[in-house]
N, C-alpha and C positions, 0 to 999 in steps of 0.2 A: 942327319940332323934335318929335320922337320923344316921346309921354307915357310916366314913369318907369310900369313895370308894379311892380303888388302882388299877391304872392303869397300863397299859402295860407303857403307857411312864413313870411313876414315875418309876415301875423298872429297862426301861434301862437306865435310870439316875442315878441309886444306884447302877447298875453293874457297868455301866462307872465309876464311881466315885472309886470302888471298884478297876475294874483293873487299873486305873491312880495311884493309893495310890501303891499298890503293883508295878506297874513299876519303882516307886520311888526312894520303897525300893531294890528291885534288881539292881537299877543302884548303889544307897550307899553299897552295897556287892559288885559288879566288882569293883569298885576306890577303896576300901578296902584291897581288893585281887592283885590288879594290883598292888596298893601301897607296900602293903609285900612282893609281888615279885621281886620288882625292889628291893627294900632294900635288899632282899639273893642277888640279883644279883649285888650290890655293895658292898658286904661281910661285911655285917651289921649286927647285931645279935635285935633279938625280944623274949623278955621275955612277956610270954601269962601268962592270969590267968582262969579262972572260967568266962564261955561266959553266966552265967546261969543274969546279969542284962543287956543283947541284949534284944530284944523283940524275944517271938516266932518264928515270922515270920522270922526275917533275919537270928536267927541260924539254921531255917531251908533251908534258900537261902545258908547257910554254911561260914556266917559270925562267925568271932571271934574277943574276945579281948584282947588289949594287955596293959601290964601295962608301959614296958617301951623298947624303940626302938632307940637302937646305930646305931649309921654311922659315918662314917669316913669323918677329914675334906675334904677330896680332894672329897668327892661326891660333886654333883651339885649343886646348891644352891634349883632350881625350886623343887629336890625332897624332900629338908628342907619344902619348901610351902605344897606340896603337903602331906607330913606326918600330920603338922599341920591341914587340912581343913580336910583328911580324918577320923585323928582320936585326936582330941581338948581332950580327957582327958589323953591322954598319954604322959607321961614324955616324951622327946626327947632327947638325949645327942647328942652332936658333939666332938667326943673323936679322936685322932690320932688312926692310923689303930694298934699300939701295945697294947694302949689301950683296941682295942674290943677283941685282940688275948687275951689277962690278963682273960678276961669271958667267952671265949669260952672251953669248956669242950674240955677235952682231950680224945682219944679213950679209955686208958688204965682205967677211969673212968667208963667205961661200962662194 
């Protein structure tokens, strides 16, 4: 029986494919990260858990997870969207801004 031959093109077709999969995922860690950041930036609070059911790969792009992610009514609605599309298993609240101050730890706490 004949062994199947591997070509130079079949491998640049496995790397292309290779780094397309990986660009993917580094684009889903930046909307991730830009997402969490706009959320501190609208004095929002994000309760993280254990990143350990990410894949490999994006905890090592330096993605996390979060369990659940307050914000204030008066933020925008588009960053409402945006939480959901970026991270679909996490809780979201939409609490008035006393509300998020009620959760946020205190310094005397530390």
């Amino acid at each position: 029986m004949p062994r199947p031959r591997f070509t130079l093109r079949i491998a640049m077709a496995l790397v292309a494919m290779l780094c397309g999969w990986l660009g993917w995922q580094a684009s889903i860690v930046r909307e991730r990260n830009a997402v969490l950041e706009a959320v501190r930036t609208q004095r929002g609070l994000i309760f993280y858990h254990d990143a350990s059911e990410l894949p490999y790969v994006r905890q090592w792009m330096g993605d996390t997870a979060a369990d659940w992610i307050m914000i204030s009514k008066t933020s925008p609605r588009h960053l409402h969207d945006r939480i959901m599309r970026a991270f679909p298993r996490t809780q979201l609240s939409v609490v008035a801004q006393e509300g998020i101050e009620e959760f946020r730890p205190s310094a005397e706490q530390y």
